[in-house]
TIVO-139209 format. One line per field, with one value per residue (C-alpha): residue in one letter; x, y, z. Coordinates in pm, 1 decimal. Example, Ala and Ser with C-alpha at 12.3 -4.5 7.8 and 13.67 -1.06 7.14 Angstrom:
res	c(A,S)
X	c(1230.0,1367.0)
Y	c(-450.0,-106.0)
Z	c(780.0,714.0)
# end
This chain:
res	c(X,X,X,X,X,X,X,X,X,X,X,X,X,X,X,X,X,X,X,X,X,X,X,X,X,X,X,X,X,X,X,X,X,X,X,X,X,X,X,X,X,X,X,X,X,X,X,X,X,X,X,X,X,X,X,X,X,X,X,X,X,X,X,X,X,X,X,X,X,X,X,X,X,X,X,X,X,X,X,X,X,X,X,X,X,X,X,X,X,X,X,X,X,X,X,X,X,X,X,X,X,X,X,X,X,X,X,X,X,X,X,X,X,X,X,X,X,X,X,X,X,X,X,X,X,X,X,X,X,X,X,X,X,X,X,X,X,X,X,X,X,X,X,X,X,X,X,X,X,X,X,X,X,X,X,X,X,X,X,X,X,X,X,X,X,X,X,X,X,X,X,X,X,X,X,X,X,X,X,X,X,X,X,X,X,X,X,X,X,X,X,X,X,X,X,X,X,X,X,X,X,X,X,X,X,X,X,X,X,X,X,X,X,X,X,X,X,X,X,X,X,X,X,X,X,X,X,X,X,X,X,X,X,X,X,X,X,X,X,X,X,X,X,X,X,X,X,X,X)
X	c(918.3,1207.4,1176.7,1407.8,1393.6,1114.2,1260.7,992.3,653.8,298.3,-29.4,-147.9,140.1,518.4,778.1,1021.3,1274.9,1314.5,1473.8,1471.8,1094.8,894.4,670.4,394.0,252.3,-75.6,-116.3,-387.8,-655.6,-755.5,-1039.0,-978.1,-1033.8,-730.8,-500.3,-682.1,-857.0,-506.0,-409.0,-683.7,-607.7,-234.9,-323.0,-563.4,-320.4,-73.4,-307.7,-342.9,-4.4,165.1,482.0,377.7,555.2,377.5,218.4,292.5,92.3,-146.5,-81.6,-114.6,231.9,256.0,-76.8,-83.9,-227.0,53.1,101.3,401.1,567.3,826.7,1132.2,1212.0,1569.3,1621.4,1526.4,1247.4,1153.4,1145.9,1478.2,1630.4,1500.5,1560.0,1967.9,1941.1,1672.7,1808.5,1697.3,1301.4,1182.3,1295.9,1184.8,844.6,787.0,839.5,641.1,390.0,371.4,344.6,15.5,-153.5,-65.0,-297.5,-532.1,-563.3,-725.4,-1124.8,-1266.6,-1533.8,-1331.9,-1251.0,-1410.7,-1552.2,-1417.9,-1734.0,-1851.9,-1476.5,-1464.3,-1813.2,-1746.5,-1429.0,-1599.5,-1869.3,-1633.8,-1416.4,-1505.5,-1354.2,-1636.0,-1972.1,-2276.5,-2346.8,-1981.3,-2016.3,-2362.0,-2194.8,-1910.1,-2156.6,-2361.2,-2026.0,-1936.2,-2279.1,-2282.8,-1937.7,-2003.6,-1708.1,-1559.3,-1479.8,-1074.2,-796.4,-679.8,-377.2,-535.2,-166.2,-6.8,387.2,732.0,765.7,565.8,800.5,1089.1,1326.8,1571.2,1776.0,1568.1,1219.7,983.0,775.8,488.7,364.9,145.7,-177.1,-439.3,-598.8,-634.2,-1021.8,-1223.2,-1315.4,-1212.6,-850.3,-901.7,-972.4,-627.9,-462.4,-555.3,-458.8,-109.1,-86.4,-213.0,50.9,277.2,170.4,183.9,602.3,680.0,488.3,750.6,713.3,307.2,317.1,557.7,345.5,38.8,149.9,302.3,68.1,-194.3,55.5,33.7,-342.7,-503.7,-661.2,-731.3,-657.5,-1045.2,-1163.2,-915.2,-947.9,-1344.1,-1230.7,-1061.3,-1300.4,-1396.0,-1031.7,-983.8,-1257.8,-1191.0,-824.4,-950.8,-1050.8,-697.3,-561.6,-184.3,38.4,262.1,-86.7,-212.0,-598.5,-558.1,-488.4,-745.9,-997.8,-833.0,-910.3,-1222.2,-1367.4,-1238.7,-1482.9,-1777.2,-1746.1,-1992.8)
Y	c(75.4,177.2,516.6,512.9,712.8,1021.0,1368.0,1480.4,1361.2,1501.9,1410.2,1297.6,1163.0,1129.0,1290.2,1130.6,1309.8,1022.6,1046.3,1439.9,1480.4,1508.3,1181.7,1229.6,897.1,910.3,734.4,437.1,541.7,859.4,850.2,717.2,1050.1,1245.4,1238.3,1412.4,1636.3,1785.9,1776.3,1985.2,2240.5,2273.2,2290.7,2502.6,2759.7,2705.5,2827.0,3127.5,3189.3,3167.7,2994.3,2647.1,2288.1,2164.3,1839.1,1561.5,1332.7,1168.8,759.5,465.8,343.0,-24.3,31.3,360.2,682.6,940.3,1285.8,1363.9,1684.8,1900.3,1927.5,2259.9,2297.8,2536.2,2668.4,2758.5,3107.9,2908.4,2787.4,3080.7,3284.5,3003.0,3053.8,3434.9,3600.0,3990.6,3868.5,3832.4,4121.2,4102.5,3745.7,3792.0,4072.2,3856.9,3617.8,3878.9,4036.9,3659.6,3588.1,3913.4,3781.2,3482.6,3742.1,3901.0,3642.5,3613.1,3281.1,3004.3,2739.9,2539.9,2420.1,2760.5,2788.9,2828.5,2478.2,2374.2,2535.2,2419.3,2075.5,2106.8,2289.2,2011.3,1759.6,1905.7,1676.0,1925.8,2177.4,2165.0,2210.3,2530.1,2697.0,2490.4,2684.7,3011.7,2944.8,2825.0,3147.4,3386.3,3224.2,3300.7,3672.9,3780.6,3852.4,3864.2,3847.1,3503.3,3493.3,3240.3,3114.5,2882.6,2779.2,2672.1,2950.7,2977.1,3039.7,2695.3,2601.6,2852.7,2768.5,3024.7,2902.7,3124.4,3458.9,3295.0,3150.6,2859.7,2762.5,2434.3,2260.2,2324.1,2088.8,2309.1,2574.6,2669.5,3013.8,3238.0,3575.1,3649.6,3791.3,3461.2,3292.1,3577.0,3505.1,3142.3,3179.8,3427.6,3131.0,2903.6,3191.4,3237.7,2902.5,2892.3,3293.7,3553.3,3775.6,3645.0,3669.3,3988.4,4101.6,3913.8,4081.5,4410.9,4411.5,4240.4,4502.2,4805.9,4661.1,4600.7,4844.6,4585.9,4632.4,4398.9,4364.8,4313.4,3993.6,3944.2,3851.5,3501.9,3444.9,3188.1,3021.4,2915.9,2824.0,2609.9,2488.6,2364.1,2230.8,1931.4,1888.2,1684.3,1846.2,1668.5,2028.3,2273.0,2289.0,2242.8,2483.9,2774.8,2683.2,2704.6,2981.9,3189.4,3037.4,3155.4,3467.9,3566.4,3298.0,3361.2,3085.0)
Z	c(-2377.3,-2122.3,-2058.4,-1784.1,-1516.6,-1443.7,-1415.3,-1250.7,-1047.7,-958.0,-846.4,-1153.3,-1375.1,-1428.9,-1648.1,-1868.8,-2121.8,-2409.1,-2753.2,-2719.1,-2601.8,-2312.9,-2221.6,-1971.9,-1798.0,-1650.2,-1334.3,-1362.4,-1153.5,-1380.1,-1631.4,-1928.5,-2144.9,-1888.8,-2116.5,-2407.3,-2203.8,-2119.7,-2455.0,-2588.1,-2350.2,-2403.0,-2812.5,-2751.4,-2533.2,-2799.5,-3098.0,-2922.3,-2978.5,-2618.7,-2582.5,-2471.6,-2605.7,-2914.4,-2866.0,-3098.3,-2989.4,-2723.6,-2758.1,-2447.5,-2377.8,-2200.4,-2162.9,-1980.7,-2138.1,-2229.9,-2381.3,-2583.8,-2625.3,-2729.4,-2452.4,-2356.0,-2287.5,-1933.4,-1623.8,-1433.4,-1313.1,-967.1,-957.4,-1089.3,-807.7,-555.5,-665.4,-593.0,-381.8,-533.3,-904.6,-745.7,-860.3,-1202.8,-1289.8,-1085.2,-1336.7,-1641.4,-1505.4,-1454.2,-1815.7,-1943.1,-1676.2,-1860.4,-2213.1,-2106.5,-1930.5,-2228.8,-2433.1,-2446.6,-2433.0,-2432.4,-2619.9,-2252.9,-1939.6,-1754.2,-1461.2,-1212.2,-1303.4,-1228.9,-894.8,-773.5,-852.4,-638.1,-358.2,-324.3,-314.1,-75.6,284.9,482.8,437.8,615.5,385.4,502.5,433.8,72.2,23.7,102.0,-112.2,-428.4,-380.9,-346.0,-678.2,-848.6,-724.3,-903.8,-1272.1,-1548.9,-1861.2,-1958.5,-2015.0,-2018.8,-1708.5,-1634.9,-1291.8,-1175.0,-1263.5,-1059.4,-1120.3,-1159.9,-1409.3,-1645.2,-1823.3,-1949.7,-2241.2,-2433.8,-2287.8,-2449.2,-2148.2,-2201.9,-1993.6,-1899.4,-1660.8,-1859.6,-1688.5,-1479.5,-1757.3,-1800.5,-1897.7,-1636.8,-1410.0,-1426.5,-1054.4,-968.1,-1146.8,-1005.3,-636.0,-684.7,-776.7,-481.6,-242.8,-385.8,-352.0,68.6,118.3,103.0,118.0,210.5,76.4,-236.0,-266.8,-160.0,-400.2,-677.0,-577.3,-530.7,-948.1,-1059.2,-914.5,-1017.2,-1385.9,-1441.4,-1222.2,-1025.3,-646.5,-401.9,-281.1,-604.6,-611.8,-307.4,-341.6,-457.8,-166.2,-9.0,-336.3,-444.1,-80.8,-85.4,-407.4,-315.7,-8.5,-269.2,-413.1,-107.5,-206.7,71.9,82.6,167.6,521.8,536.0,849.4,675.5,423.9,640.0,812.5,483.5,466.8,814.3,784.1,466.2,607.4,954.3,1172.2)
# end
């Protein structure tokens, strides 16, 4: 099948727009079951009711495994803000009220997110036993209520058509603290504007109630965690930086 070109790439697949829909391609090395493991969770986020594209089905295509999905029409959050800097404020809070719609839902339907985050932590090569031991027992200490969490939750991974906002990007999604998926997206946000992750912090903390510290606490752990990503645009530096600073030697 000619798909033609992608529209878009990432670490795990690539993104073609064919016949009207949205064809995801899995690259080769990835486990066999990838493809509906991301499909479950997408369905799954999309029973709940949030905006998300539908998935139609999960098929092999020239031999490759492949999601496909509705195509929603738009722009993201991301690029909208890119175009003009004064608008920040007012998308950041959309994208805000749509993070505690997701907050807001109690579950134990999906992967928790502790046994997500240790697995990433042990396998991160850039940690010494002894910071991964302090990281694992950080993560034991802090109790919660199990909720749904996007775990790559960003302006750009929201796509505004015709005022509605559709999110996508649901691989990561698993059940645990929303303090947790909270200080994530703020770590994406630091890594390309602080302006930006401060601004999402300080809403975000205005419209829950949350403190900072209490996010905060997961500071370390989602370091850590990413540490195991090996994302070509993230500084292990600053990473570790974090990391120190709550496990000093």
């Amino acid at each position: 099948m000619n798909l033609g070109h992608p529209i878009a790439s990432g670490n795990t697949a690539k993104i073609y727009l064919y016949e009207n829909k949205i064809v995801k391609i899995f690259n080769d090395y990835l486990p066999d079951t990838e493809s509906s493991y991301e499909a479950n969770k997408q369905k799954y986020a999309y029973s709940c009711g949030l905006s998300v594209p539908k998935v139609l089905d999960v098929t092999k295509i020239d031999g490759k495994q492949a999601i496909i999905m509705d195509y929603i029409k738009g722009r993201t959050l991301g690029e909208l803000i890119s175009e003009n800097m004064d608008q920040a404020e007012y998308y950041m809070n959309i994208s805000i009220d749509i993070q505690q719609k997701i907050h807001m839902i109690t579950t134990n339907s999906l992967e928790p997110m502790s046994e997500k985050l240790r697995r990433q932590i042990e396998a991160a090569h850039n940690l010494d036993k002894r910071h991964k031991a302090d990281l694992i027992r950080k993560l034991d200490s802090i109790t919660f209520e199990n909720r749904l969490c996007h775990g790559d939750y960003h302006l750009y991974n929201l796509i505004m058509s015709d005022n509605k906002v559709t999110i996508i990007d649901w691989v990561d999604a698993s059940a645990g603290d929303i303090r947790a998926d909270i200080y994530r997206t703020f770590l994406l946000y630091s890594q390309f504007s602080s302006e930006l992750a401060d601004m999402y912090l300080r809403l975000y903390c205005e419209k829950s109630g949350l403190s900072k510290d209490s996010i905060f606490q997961w500071a370390p752990i989602i370091a850590g965690a990413r540490l195991s990503e090996n994302v070509s645009s993230e500084k292990t530096e600053r990473l570790l930086e974090i990391i120190n600073h709550y496990c000093p030697r």
